[in-house]
Structure formats: structure tokens, C-alpha cells
Phi, psi and omega in degrees: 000137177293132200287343129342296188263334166307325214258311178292335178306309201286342147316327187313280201326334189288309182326309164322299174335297187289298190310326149329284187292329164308291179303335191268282161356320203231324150250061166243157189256106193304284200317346175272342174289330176290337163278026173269350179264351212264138191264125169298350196266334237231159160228154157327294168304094176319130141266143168280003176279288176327300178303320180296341169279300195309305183309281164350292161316003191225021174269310181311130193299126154015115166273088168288357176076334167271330202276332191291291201289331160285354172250048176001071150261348195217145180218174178212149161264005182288159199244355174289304179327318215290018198306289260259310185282343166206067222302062182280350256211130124258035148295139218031049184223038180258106192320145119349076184251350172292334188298303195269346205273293203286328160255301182311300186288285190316345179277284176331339175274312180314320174308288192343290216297338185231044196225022200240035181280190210267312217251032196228033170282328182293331202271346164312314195259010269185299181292328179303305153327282198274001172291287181320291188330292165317266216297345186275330178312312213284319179295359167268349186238314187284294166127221158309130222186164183244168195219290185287310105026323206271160172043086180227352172075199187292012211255326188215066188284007183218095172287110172304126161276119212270138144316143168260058085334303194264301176300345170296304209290305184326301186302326159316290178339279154347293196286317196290324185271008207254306199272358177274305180348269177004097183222125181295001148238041180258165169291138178226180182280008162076211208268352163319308200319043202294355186270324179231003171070024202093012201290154141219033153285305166332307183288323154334296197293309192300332149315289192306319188304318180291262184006287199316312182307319192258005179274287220277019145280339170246067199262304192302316195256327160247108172234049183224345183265315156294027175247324205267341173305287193332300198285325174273020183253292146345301165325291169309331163107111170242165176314159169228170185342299189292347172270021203277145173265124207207162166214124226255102167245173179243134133333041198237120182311141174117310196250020192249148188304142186264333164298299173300340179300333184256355196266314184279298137319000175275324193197310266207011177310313184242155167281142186084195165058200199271028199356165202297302213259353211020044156317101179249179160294149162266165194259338151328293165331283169331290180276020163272304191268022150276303182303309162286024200034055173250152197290349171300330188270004194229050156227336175244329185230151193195129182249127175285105160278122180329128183275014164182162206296151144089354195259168189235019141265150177201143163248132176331155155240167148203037165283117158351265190327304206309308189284146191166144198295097187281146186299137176292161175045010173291337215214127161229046184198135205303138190271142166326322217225026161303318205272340187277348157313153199277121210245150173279177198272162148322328171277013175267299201223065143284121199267026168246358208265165201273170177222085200300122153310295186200092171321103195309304194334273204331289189311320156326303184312285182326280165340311206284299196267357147331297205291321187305321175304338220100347189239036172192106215238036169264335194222168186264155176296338184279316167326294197279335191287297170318292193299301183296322164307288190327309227281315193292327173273358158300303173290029162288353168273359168295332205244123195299166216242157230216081191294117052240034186270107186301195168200007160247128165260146174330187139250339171280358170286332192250355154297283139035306189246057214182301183300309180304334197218043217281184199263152192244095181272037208202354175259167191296181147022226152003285190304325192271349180285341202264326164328276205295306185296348187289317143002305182258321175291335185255343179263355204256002194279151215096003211231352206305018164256354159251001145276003158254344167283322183304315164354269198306353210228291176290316170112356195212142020263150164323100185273161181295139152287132194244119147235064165337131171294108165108345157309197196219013181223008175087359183080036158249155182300122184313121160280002180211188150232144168307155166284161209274141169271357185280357161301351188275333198277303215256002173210063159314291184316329183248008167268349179250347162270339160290331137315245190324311179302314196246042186022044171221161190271172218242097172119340190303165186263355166298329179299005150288341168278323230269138211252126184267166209307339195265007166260105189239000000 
């Protein structure tokens, strides 16, 4: 073979090649190689409906793990679990600030920018609603915090932390100009909504209802500033029977309470047994609503019995005698007698069951020491004070009902218990706030972070005293959370001026005593 014509044969393919690679060359389309990256699933664009659910689904407050066992609904006998129950520990008492800033807050910044049309003032103002709601979780636990400043990006990377003086009033602002906005024949987010579906008469009331809530936290350190928040909260139209803000979960993977999802893996996976954590109900707990006959304990709590000595089978009990409480802070070896202890009910930690936000109950309570002040004359502090029991044990009809656990109460069970326990208008002060707030401790549980504000602001209800050997507060109850040290790393200068302005030192063991400003 000519050695010639050998050379184009063996050539061809490469020729093809090249001629291949020319043609692909001289016709791409940049912009179709760059969507090839692009995920068909996912969009570019943030919608603000969507997003607005998410932010919603991300309002129930932090779970610190602590706040159920220091306001002693729940104790252990284990001593790790136990920050809360024998305050040994100041591990898990670190503000959350990855929690709000980078998901909560940071989801709600994104929403703004694009929410600024002539006919977007309610979804404007939604946002606005749940930014205060988010920043009031973290600044009640935390203290000084940065707020005007914070998620500002490359623009402001070390943000000054604001007095909580100057972020209360910003947020009064925020709600009064929010809940004036509101207007019902503007576009809202529709079925985005899970808490009111766009109602925005509801979201009215659920401002304002925040207002109340965040006027009567300075009852102590301002009260003459917080009289004039209550009444113009109040003024403004606060919830009724009918307004509870609640979001609604399914038994469905996905679709499930993330609360009942830590209760139940925490400790409660099974009935019985030694649980992960050796997590009982408190005897604190317990025995308030055993002694007081309320109709409330065989709907939350059921001790699980062995169906026979020694078995690792058990049947419900939710009988009155039965139930009962372990002492906080007592025990650091599992006690003989673990199993006759109180458990929460299946209807408790139905992972379909809903999650209150925010509660007519509450908003009663709130009305109740209003009236008590003086500074609300439509219903007597008794009045309102009734209308919060009913509406709080009504609402147990929110929660599917879980056998062997009811979900209803009476209206003659809770007259009954209302007989039983009347309200004492004839006693001082004190006594009737200590009413109401224990009250509100037993309708808000599950809530425990605001009743850890009510707590530090009223003093009730009266906890057992714990002085766990080896504990780190003297056996009182934490009054803050530390700031995250990693603010020492990427904000120094104001993370250390915010330490020394709200007098306590960065580890010391008093920081946790330290008091934020409206608690006083």
C-alpha cells in the first residue's frame, strides 16, 4: 500500500475529530452551557409567599433545653441532661444568635426588598410583625444584642449591640406603625399564611396582643412607659376566643411537630423504661395540678404501667391517684420506683399535634393584671382572669385526641374547677398576681420561654428550691443566657462592651445571675 494514501486513511478519524470539535466551537451557546448548572427543581428568585411560610414555621422560640426543667414541668434524674434541673452545668445556656440571625431574621430580610409595592403594605408589615416577635425572643434571653445594625452583611461586619431600652421602643414602634398599616383591602400572603391565612383583622389583633405582651414586661423598670404601651395595646383590639395563632403540623414525615420530634427522642420514644434522658414530669408540676383538682392532668400526663413485674411491656394509667411528680434537682441514680412517675400523655407528644403561638389564654392573663394595675376598667382582673382559665383548658380541643387521653374539657368541669379555686379579689396585690401568674404557668405549658419571661418579671410561680452539690449559680435559677463566644472571635470590641455595660465578665460564674435590663 502506498504509503501516502496509508497516511490519509489513518488520519481520517483524527480529522473527523478536529472537524467535530471546530463545529461544537464555532457553535456554542455560552448562556446553554451555563444552564446546565442550573437545577430545574430549585428557582433563582426568593417568592415571598413561600419564604413567608418558612419564616412563619421558624417562629416557635428555641428549644434551650432548659427552660421545661428550670421552670420545673419536667425533671431528671440524671445529672448531664440536668442543666436546667440542678443548674450544675453552663453548657447549654448560650444565646442562640446562629439560630436567629442567619435563619430567622435573615429569612424575613430577604422577604423586605421585595415587598415594597404600592399594594404589598400588609405583606410589608407581616414582616415587620415577625421581625419584632424574632427579635423579642433573643433580646429577653440575651440582654443587649445588636438589632438596627445586625444582618447588614459586608456592609457592617462587627454591628454595636443596642441597649434593650432602645430595642424595646424601636419594637413598640415597629407594632404601632405595623398594626396601623394593615389594611384589608390590600393582597396579603393568601394560604402562605399558616397562622391566619391573610385574615388581617386577626393579625391586627396579634400585634397588638405582642404590644400587650411586651408593654407588661416593663411593669418593674418602667411603669408608667409600660402603662401607656397596655392601654394603647388594648385600645388597638387584642385577641378573642377566636384568634389563636397556632401552625397546624401532620403525623406525615416532613409534616411534623419539631417539638414533639426533641420530646420524643429526648426521652418519651417508648413508654417506660429507664428513657434516654431519665426524664419524668416535676413534682412541682404535678402536684399543683393534682392538689388543685384540675381537669387538665389525665389529658397531659399517664404513667406507664408494667404489664407485669419485671416486663418491658406497659399500659397506660392517666388515673388522678396514680400520677405524680419526680423532685427536680434530687437524684443522680436511676430511683427504684422510675416507672410510677409521670410521663407527658400521647396526646402530648402526638408529633401531628398543632403548636400555639400565641393564645386568647395569654392575652386574658395579660387583661387580668392589666385590670389589677388599674389600667384596664371593661372587665375586672377576675373577670379576665376567669375567661383565661376557660379559653386555656378549651383549647386542648386544638389537639387531636390521642387514646387513652381526652381533648376536651366541659364547660362543667371547668366551672367546677373555677368553684373550686376561685379567684381571691379581696386579697392584696401580690396574692392576686401570684393567681394569675401560676395560672398562666400551667395554661402556657409547652411555651416555656415565656414563662420564663413571666417568671424573672413576677417571681411565680414559687420553684422548688435545687442545690445540686457542684452546681454553678448557688442552686438559683438562671436570669439570662451568655452571649455565643464566638462574637469574641468576629466582634470583639462590642461583644466586650456589651459584657461590661450589663455587668457581668465573659465566663465568670455570676453570668448567668446577671440580670437584662426590665428584669428587675
Amino acid at each position: 500500500m502506498n504509503k501516502d494514501i496509508m497516511k490519509i486513511q489513518l488520519s481520517k478519524p483524527v480529522f473527523f475529530i478536529v472537524l467535530l470539535i471546530a463545529t461544537l466551537i464555532t457553535s456554542c451557546n455560552k448562556k446553554s452551557l451555563t444552564d446546565l448548572n442550573i437545577d430545574p427543581n430549585t428557582t433563582l428568585n426568593a417568592q415571598p409567599s413561600y419564604m413567608f411560610t418558612g419564616a412563619v414555621l421558624s417562629m416557635p422560640a428555641y428549644n434551650y433545653s432548659v427552660l421545661a426543667e428550670g421552670m420545673q414541668y419536667f425533671s431528671t434524674y440524671k445529672e448531664v441532661p440536668a442543666i436546667g434541673d440542678k443548674f450544675y452545668s453552663f453548657n447549654g445556656t448560650i444565646a442562640d444568635f446562629a439560630g436567629y440571625y442567619t435563619v430567622k431574621l435573615n429569612r424575613l430580610l430577604q422577604i423586605e426588598p421585595k415587598v415594597q409595592g404600592a399594594d404589598d403594605v400588609n405583606k410589608k408589615s407581616l414582616v415587620r410583625i415577625l421581625k419584632v416577635y424574632t427579635f423579642h425572643q433573643l433580646t429577653d434571653v440575651a440582654g443587649d444584642i445588636p438589632y438596627r445594625e445586625a444582618l447588614m452583611g459586608q456592609a457592617n461586619l462587627t454591628p454595636k449591640y443596642e441597649i434593650q431600652r432602645d430595642i424595646y421602643l424601636d419594637m413598640f414602634k415597629e407594632l404601632d406603625e405595623s398594626a396601623t398599616a394593615l389594611d384589608a383591602s390590600k393582597p396579603t400572603y393568601g394560604n402562605a399564611d399558616l397562622l391566619y391565612k391573610g385574615n388581617v383583622a386577626k393579625w391586627k389583633k396579634f400585634a397588638y396582643s405582642l404590644m400587650l405582651r411586651l408593654g407588661m414586661r416593663l411593669t418593674n423598670v418602667e411603669p408608667d412607659l409600660a402603662k401607656t404601651w397596655v392601654q394603647k395595646a388594648i385600645a388597638g383590639g387584642v385577641m378573642g376566643d377566636d384568634d389563636v395563632a397556632k401552625i397546624d403540623y401532620a403525623d406525615a414525615a416532613g409534616s411534623q411537630n419539631p417539638q414533639v420530634l426533641d420530646l420524643r427522642n429526648g426521652n418519651y420514644i417508648s413508654p417506660g423504661g429507664d428513657n434516654v434522658e431519665g426524664g419524668k414530669y416535676a413534682a412541682t408540676f404535678l402536684d399543683y395540678l393534682k392538689n388543685s383538682g384540675d381537669p387538665r392532668l389525665p389529658v397531659i400526663s399517664v404513667v406507664w404501667v408494667p404489664t407485669a413485674p419485671g416486663a418491658t411491656t406497659y399500659i397506660a394509667d392517666t388515673t388522678r391517684a396514680t400520677q405524680r411528680g419526680m423532685v427536680s434537682g434530687s437524684l443522680n441514680t436511676k430511683p427504684l420506683d422510675f416507672d410510677t412517675y409521670s410521663e407527658p400523655s400521647p396526646l402530648v407528644l402526638n408529633p401531628g399535634a398543632p403548636i400555639i403561638i400565641f393564645s386568647p389564654s395569654e392575652t386574658y392573663f395579660l387583661l387580668a393584671e392589666a385590670a389589677l394595675r388599674g389600667w384596664y376598667t371593661d372587665m375586672t382582673a377576675e373577670q379576665a382572669y376567669k375567661a383565661g382559665v376557660k379559653a386555656g383548658m378549651k383549647q386542648w380541643a386544638l389537639f387531636p385526641a390521642v387514646a387513652p387521653s381526652p381533648n376536651t374539657i366541659t364547660d362543667p368541669q371547668i366551672n367546677d374547677y373555677l368553684a373550686r379555686n376561685p379567684y381571691n379579689a379581696a386579697a392584696g396585690f401580690d396574692a392576686q398576681l401570684e393567681q394569675i401568674s401560676v395560672q398562666k404557668w400551667i395554661t402556657l405549658f409547652g411555651n416555656d420561654y415565656e414563662i420564663y419571661a413571666n417568671w424573672r418579671r413576677t417571681g411565680y410561680p414559687q420553684l422548688t428550691p435545687v442545690n445540686y452539690p457542684g452546681n454553678v449559680t448557688g442552686g438559683k435559677m438562671f436570669r439570662r443566657f451568655s452571649l455565643p463566644n464566638s462574637e469574641n472571635l468576629t466582634n470583639q470590641a462590642n461583644y466586650l462592651e456589651a459584657l461590661q455595660r450589663q455587668g457581668f465578665a465573659e465566663l465568670n460564674e455570676d453570668n448567668l445571675l446577671t440580670r437584662i435590663w426590665w428584669d428587675k
